[in-house]
N, CA, C and O of each residue as an XYZ file, in Angstrom:
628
protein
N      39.705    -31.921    -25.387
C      40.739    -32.872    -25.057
C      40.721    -33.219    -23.575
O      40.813    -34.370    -23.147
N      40.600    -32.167    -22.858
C      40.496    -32.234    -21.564
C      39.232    -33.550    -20.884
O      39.497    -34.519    -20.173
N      38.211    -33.223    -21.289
C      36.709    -34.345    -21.030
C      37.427    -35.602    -21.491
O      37.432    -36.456    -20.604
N      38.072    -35.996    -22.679
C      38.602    -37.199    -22.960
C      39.802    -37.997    -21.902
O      39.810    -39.209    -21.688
N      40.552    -37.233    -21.457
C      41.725    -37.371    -20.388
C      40.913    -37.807    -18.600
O      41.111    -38.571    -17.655
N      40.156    -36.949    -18.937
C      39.272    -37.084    -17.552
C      38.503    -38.697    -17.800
O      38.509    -39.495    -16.863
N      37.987    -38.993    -18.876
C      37.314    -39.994    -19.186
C      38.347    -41.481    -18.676
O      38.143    -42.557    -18.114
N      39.401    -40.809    -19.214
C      40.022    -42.217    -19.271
C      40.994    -42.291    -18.069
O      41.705    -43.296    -18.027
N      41.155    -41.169    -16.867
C      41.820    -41.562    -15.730
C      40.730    -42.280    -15.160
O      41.078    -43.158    -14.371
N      39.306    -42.125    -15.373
C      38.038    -42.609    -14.407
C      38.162    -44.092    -14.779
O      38.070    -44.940    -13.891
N      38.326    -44.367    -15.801
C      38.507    -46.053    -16.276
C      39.413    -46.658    -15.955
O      39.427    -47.889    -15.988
N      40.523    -45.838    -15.512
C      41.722    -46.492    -15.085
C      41.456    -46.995    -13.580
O      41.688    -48.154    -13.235
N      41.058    -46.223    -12.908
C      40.265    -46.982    -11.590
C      38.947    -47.861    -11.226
O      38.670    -48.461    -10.187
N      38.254    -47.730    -12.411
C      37.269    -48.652    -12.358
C      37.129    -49.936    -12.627
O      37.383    -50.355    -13.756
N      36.675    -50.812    -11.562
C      36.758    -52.265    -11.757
C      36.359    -52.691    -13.173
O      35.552    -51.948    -13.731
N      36.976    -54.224    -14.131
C      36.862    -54.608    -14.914
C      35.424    -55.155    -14.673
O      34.897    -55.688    -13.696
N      34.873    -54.749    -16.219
C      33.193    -54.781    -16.565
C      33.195    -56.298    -16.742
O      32.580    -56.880    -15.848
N      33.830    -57.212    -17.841
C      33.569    -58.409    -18.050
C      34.139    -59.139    -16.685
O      35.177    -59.041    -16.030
N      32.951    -59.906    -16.592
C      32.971    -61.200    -15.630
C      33.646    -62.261    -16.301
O      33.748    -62.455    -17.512
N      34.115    -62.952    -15.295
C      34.755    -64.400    -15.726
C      34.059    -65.588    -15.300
O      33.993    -65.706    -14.076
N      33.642    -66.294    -15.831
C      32.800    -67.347    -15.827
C      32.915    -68.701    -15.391
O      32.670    -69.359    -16.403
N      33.053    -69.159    -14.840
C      33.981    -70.655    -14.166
C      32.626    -71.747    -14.528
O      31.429    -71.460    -14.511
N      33.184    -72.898    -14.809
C      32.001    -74.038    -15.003
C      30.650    -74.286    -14.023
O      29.517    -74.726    -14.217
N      31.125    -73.952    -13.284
C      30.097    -73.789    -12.022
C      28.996    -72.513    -12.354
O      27.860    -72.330    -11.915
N      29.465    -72.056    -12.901
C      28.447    -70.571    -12.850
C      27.569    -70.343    -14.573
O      26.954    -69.353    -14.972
N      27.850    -71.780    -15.347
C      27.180    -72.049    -16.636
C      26.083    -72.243    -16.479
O      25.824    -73.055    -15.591
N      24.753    -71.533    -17.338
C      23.336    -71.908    -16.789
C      23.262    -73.139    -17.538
O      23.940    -73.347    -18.544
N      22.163    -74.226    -16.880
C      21.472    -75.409    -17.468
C      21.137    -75.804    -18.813
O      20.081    -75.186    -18.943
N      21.251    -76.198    -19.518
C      21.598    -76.047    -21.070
C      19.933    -76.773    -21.153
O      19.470    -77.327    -20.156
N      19.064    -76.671    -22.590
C      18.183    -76.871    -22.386
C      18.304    -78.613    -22.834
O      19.385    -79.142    -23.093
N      16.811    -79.433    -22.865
C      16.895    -80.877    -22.418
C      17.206    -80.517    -23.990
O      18.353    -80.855    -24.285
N      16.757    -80.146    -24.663
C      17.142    -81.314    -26.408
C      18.134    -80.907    -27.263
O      18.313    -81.444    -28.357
N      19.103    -79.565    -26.647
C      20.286    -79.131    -27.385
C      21.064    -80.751    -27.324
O      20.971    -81.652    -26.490
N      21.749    -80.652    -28.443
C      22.462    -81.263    -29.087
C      24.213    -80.859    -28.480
O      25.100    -81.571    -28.010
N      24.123    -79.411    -28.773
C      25.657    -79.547    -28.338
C      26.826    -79.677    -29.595
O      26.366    -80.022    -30.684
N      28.086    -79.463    -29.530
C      28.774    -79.591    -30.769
C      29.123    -81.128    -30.787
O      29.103    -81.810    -29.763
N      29.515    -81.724    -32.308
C      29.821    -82.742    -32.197
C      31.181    -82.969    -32.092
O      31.922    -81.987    -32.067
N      31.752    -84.338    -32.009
C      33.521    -84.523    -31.633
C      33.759    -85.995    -32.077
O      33.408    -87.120    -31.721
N      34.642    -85.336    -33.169
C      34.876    -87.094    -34.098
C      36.344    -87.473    -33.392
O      37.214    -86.791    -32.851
N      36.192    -88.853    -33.658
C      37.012    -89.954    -33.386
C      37.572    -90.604    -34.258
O      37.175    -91.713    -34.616
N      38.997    -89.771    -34.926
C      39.399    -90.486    -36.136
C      39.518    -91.928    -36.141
O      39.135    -92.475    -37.175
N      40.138    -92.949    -34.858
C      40.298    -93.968    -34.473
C      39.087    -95.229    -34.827
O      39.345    -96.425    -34.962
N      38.017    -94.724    -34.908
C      36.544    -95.488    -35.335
C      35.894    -94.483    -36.409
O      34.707    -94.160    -36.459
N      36.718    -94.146    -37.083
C      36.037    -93.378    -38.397
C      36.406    -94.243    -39.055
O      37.447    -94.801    -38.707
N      35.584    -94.783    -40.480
C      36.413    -95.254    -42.078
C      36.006    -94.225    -42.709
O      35.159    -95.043    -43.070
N      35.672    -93.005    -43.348
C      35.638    -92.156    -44.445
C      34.937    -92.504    -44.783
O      35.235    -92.592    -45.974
N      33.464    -93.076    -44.608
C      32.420    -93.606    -45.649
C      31.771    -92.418    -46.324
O      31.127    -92.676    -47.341
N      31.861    -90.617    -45.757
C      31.189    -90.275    -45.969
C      29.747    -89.973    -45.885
O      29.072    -89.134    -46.481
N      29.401    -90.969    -44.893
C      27.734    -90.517    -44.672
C      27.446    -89.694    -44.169
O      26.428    -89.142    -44.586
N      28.054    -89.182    -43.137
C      28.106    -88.050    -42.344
C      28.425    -86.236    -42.503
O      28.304    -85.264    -41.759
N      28.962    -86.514    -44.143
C      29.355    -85.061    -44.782
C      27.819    -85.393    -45.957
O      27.383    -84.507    -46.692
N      27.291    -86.632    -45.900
C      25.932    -86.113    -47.171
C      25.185    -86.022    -46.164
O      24.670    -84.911    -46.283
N      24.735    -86.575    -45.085
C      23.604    -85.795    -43.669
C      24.010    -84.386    -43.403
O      23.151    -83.677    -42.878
N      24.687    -84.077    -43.561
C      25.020    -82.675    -43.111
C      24.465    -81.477    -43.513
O      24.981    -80.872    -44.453
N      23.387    -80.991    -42.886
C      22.447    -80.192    -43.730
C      23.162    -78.409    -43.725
O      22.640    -77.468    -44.324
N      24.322    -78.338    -42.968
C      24.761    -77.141    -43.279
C      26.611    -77.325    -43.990
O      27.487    -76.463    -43.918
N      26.689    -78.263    -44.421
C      27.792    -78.753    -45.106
C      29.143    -78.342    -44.553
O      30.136    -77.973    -45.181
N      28.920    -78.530    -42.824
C      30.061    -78.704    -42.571
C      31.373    -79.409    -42.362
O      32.479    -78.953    -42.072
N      30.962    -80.650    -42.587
C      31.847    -82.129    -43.207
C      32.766    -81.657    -44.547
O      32.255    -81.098    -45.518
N      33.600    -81.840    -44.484
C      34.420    -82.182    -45.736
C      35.185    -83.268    -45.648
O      36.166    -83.026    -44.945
N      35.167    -84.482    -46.100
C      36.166    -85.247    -46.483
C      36.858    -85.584    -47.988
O      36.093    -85.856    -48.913
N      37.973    -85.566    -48.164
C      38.628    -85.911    -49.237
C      40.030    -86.531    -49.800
O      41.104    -86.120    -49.362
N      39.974    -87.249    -50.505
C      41.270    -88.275    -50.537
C      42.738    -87.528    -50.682
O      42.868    -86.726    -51.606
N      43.749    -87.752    -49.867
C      44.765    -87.813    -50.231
C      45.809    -89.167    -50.314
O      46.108    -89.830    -49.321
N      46.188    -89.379    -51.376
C      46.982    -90.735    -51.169
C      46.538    -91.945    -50.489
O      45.739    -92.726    -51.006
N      46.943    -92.074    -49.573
C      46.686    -93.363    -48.779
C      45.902    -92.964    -47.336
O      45.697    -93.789    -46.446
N      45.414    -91.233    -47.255
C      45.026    -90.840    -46.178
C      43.273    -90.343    -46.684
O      42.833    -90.429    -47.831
N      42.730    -89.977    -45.811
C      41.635    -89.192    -46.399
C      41.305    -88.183    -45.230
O      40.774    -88.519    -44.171
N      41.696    -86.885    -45.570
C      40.692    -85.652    -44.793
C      39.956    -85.623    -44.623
O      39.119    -85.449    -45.508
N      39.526    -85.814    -42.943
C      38.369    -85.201    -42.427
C      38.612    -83.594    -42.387
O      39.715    -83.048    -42.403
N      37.656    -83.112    -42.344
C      37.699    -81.612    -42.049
C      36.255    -81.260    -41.666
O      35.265    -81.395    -42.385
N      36.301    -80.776    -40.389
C      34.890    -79.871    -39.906
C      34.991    -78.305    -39.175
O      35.738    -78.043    -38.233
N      34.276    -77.568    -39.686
C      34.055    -76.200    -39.676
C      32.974    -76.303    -38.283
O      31.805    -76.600    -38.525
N      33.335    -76.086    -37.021
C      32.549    -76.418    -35.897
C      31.788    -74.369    -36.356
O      30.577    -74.149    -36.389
N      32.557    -73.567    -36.550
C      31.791    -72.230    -36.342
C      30.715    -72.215    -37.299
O      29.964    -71.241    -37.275
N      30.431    -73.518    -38.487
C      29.734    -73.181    -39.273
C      28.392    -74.601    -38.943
O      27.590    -74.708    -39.870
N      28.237    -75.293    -38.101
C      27.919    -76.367    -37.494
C      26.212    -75.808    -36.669
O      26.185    -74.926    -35.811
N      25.316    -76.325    -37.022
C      24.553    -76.067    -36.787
C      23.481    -76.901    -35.098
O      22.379    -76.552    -34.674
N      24.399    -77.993    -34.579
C      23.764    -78.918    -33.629
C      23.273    -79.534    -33.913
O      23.152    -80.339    -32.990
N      22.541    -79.969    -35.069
C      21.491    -80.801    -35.128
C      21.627    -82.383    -35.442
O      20.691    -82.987    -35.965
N      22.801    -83.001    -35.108
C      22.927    -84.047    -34.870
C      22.651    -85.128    -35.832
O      22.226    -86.248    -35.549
N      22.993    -84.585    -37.214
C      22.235    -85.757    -37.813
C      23.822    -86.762    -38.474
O      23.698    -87.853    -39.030
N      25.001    -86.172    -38.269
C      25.960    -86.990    -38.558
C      26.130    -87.717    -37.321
O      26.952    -88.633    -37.356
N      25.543    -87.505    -36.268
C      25.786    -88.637    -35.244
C      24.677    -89.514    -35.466
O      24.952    -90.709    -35.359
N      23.635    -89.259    -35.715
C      22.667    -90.215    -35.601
C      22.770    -91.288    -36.882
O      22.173    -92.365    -36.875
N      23.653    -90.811    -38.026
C      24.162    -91.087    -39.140
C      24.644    -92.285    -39.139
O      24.137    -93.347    -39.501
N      26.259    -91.900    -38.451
C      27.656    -92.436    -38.358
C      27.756    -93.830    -37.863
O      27.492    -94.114    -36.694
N      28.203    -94.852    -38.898
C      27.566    -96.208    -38.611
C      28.486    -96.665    -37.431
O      28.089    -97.501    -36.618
N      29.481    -96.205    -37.373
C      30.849    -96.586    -35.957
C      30.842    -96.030    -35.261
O      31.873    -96.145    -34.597
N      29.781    -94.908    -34.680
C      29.793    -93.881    -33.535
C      31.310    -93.184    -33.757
O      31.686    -92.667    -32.705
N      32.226    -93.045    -34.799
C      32.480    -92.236    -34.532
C      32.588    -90.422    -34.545
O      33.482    -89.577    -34.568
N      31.500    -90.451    -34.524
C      30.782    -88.725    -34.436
C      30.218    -88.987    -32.766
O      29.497    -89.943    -32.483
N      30.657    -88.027    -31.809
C      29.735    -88.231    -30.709
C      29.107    -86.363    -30.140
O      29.545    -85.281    -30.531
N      28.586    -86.493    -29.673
C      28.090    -84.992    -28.780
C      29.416    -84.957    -27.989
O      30.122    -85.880    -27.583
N      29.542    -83.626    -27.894
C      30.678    -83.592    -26.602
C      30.289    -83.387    -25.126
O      29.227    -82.793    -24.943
N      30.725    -83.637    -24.451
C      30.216    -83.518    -22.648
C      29.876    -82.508    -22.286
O      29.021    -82.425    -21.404
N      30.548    -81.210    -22.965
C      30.201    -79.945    -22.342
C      29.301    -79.078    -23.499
O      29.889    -78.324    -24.275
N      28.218    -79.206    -23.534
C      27.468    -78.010    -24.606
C      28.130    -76.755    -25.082
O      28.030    -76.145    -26.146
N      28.737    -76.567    -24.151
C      29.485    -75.153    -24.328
C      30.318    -75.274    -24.799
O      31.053    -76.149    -24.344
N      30.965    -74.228    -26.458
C      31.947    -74.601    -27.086
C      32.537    -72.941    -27.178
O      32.192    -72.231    -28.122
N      33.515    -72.397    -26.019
C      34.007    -71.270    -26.053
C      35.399    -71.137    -26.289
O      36.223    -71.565    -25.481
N      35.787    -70.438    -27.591
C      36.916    -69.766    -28.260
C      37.126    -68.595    -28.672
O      36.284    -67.862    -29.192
N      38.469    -68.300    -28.426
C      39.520    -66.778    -28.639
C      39.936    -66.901    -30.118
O      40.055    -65.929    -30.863
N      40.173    -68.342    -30.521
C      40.767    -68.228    -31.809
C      39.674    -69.273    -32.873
O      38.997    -70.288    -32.710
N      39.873    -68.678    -33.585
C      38.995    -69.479    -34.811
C      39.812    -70.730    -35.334
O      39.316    -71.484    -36.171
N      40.471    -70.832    -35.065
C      40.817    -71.941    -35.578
C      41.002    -73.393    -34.550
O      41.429    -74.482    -34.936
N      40.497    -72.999    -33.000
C      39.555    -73.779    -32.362
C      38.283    -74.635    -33.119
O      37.960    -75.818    -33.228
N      37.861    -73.572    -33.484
C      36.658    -74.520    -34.523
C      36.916    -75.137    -35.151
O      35.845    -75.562    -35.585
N      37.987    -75.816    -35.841
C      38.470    -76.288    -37.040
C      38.903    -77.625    -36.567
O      39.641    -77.718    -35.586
N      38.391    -78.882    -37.353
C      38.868    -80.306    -36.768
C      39.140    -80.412    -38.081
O      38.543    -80.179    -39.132
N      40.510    -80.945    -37.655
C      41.201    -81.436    -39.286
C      41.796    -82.912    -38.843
O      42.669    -82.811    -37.981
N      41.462    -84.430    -39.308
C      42.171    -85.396    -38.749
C      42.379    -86.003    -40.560
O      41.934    -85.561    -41.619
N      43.503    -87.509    -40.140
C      43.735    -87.492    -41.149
C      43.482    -89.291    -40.620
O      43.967    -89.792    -39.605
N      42.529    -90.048    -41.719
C      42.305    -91.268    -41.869
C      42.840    -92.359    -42.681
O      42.672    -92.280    -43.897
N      43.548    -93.512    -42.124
C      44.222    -94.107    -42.989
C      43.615    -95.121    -43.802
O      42.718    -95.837    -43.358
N      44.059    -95.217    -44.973
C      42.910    -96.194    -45.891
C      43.657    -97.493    -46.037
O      44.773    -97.350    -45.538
N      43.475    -98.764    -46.546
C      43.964   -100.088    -46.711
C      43.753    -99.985    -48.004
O      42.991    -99.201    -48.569
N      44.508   -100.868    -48.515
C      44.285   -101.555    -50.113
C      43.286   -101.982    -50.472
O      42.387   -102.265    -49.681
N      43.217   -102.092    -51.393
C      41.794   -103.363    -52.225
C      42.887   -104.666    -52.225
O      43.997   -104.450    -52.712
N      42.662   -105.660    -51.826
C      43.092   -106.885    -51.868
C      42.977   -107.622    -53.261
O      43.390   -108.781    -53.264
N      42.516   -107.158    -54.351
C      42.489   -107.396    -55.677
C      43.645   -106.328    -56.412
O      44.825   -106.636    -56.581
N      43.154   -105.275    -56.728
C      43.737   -104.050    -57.278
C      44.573   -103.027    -56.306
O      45.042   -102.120    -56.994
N      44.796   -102.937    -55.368
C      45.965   -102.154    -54.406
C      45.183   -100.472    -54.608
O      45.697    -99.472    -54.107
N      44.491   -100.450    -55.041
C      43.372    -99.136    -54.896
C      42.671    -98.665    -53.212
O      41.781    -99.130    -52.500
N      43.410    -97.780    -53.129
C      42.986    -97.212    -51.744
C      41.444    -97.437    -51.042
O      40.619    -96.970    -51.828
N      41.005    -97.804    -50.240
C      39.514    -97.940    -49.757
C      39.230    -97.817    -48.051
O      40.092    -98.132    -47.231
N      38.024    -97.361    -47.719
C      37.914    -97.447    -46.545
C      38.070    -98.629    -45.910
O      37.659    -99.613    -46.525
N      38.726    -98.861    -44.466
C      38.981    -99.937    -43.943
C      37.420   -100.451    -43.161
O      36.962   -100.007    -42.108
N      37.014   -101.169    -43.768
C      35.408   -101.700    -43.370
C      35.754   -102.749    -42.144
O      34.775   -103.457    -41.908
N      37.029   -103.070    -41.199
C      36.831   -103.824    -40.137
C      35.848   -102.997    -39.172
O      35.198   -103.846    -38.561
N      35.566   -102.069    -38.881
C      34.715   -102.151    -37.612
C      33.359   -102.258    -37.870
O      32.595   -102.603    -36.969
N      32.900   -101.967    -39.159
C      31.703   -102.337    -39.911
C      31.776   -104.132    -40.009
O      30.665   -104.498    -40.390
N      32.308   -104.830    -39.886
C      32.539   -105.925    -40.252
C      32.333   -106.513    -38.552
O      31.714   -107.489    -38.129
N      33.072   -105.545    -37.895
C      32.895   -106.067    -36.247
C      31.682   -105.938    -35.892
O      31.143   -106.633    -35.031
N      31.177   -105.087    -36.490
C      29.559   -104.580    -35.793
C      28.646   -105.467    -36.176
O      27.979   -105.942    -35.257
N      28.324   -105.975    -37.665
C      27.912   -106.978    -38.432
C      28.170   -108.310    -37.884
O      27.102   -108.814    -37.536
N      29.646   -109.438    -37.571
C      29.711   -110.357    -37.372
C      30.134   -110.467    -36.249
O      30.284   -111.655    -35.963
N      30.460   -109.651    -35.294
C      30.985   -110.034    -33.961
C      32.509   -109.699    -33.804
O      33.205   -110.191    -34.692
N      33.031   -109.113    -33.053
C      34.494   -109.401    -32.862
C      35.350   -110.612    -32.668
O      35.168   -111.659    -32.045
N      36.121   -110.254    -33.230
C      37.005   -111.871    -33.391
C      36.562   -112.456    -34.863
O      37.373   -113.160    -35.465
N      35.370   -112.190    -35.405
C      35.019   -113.117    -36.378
C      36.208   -112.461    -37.373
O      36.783   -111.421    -37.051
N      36.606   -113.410    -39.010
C      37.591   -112.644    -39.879
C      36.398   -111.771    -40.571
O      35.176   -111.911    -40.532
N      37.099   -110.970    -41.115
C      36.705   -109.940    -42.010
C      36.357   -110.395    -43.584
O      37.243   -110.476    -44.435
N      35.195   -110.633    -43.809
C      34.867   -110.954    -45.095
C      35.302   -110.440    -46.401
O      34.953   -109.302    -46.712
N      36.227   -111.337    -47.432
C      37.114   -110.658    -48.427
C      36.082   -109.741    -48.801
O      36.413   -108.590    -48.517
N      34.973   -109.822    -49.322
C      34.311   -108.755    -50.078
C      34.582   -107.147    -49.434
O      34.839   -106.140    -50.094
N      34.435   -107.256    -47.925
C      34.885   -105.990    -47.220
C      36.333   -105.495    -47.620
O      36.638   -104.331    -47.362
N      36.900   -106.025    -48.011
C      38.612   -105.921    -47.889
C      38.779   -105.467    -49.758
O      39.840   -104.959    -50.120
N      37.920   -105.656    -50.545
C      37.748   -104.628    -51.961
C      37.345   -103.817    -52.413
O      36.305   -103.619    -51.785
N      37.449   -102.906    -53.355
C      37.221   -101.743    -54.042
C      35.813   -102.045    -54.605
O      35.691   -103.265    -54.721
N      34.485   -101.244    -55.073
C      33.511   -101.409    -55.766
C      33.994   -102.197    -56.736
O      33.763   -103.404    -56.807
N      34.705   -101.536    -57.546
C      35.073   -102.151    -59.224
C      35.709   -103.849    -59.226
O      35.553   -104.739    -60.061
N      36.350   -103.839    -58.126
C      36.788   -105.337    -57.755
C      35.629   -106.484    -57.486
O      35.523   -107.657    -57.845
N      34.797   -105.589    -56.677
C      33.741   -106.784    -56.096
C      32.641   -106.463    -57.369
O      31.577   -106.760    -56.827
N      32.428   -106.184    -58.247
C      31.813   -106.534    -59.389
C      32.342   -107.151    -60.301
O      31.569   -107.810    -60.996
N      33.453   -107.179    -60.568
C      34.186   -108.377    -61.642
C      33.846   -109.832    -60.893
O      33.592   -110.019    -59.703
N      33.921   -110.734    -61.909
C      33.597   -112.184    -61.597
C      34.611   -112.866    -61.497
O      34.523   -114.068    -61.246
């Protein structure tokens, strides 16, 4: 008992082992890391392309009501960039800092919630295709009805 007591008055005076790390003192990240990615619910529509590129299936999206869940598992995220290189609205981007350091796990966790528009035929929830529509015809141009319907709508005659 005694060796244990002795052990731990010696620790009580000894300087703390972990260093603290300030941005300045991060080594050079290499040229072709990727880095974590960082979505932008604001220029997302839910198309989904970006949860079927996802070669470690950390994308989840899924409908609720008039919203649709994004959800990404950053601790399960592998870098490899292929939902950005994907994502027809940029909104998937790399983040500025390579370094993605957390205490709590649920840091890793991006949960946003996307709002959907009607089908202009049937009132059936759908991704809002204006910025696909901006990218295609220009800003300012209107939004082509076909964009503004459901599959099942724009196949009826």
């Amino acid at each position: 008992m005694l060796p244990l007591i002795r052990i731990l008055i010696e620790n009580i005076f000894k300087p703390p082992i972990t260093e603290e790390i300030s941005a300045a003192n991060l080594p050079e990240h290499p040229g072709g890391f990727h880095g974590y990615p960082e979505h932008d619910p604001s220029r997302c529509i839910a198309c989904g392309i970006c949860q079927y590129f996802c070669p470690a299936k950390v994308i989840k999206i899924s409908q609720i009501d008039d919203k649709m869940n994004y959800h990404m598992d950053l601790d399960q995220c592998t870098c490899c960039g292929q939902c950005i290189d994907y994502c027809p609205t940029n909104a998937i981007k790399h983040r500025p800092n390579p370094y993605f350091v957390a205490t709590n796990l649920d840091d890793f966790k991006v949960d946003h919630q996307i709002k959907l528009i009607k089908c202009a035929k049937c009132g059936a929830f759908i991704p809002d295709m204006t910025l696909i529509a901006h990218k295609l015809f220009g800003e300012g141009k209107p939004v082509p009805k076909h964009l503004t319907m459901c599959p099942k709508c724009k196949r009826k005659p």
